[in-house]
Residue, then its C-alpha position, 0 to 999 in steps of 0.5 A: x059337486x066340484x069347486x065348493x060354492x059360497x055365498x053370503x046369507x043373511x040370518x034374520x033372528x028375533x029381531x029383524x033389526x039385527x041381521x047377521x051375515x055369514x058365509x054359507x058351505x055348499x057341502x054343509x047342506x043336506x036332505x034338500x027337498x025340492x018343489x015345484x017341478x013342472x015337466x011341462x016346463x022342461x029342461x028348464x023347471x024355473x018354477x022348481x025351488x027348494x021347499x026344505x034343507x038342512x044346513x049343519x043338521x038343522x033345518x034352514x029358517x024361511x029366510x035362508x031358504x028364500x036366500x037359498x033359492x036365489x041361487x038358480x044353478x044350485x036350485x037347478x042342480x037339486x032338481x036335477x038330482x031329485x029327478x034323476 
């Protein structure tokens, strides 16, 4: 994948009012499943988006999938993979 990505994620836990930011490895993701591929929207595939990860063998919460998903390269990326 190249240079490894990072971003900034917010974890939600039981209680929304405490939210924990953590650095998120790129190459701590795996088993990414990707939805929504639509071929009548090649090459782009925009409404392609990650529906299951897991990040350091367990599986990512709603949240961090939404704040995953913001990521379009990597969204891209993964679509990329699963097609091909």
């Amino acid at each position: 994948m190249g240079k490894v990505k990072e971003m900034m994620m917010e974890r939600v836990y039981n209680d929304p009012q405490r939210i924990i930011q953590e650095e998120i490895d790129y190459t701590e993701i795996t088993d990414v499943e990707v939805e929504g591929i639509d071929w009548r929207d090649y090459p782009d595939f925009c409404d392609s988006f990650i529906s299951y990860a897991e990040y350091k063998g367990k599986p990512m919460t709603e949240m961090e999938l939404d704040i995953l998903n913001q990521d379009s390269d990597y969204v891209y990326e993964k679509t990329m993979s699963q097609i091909f």
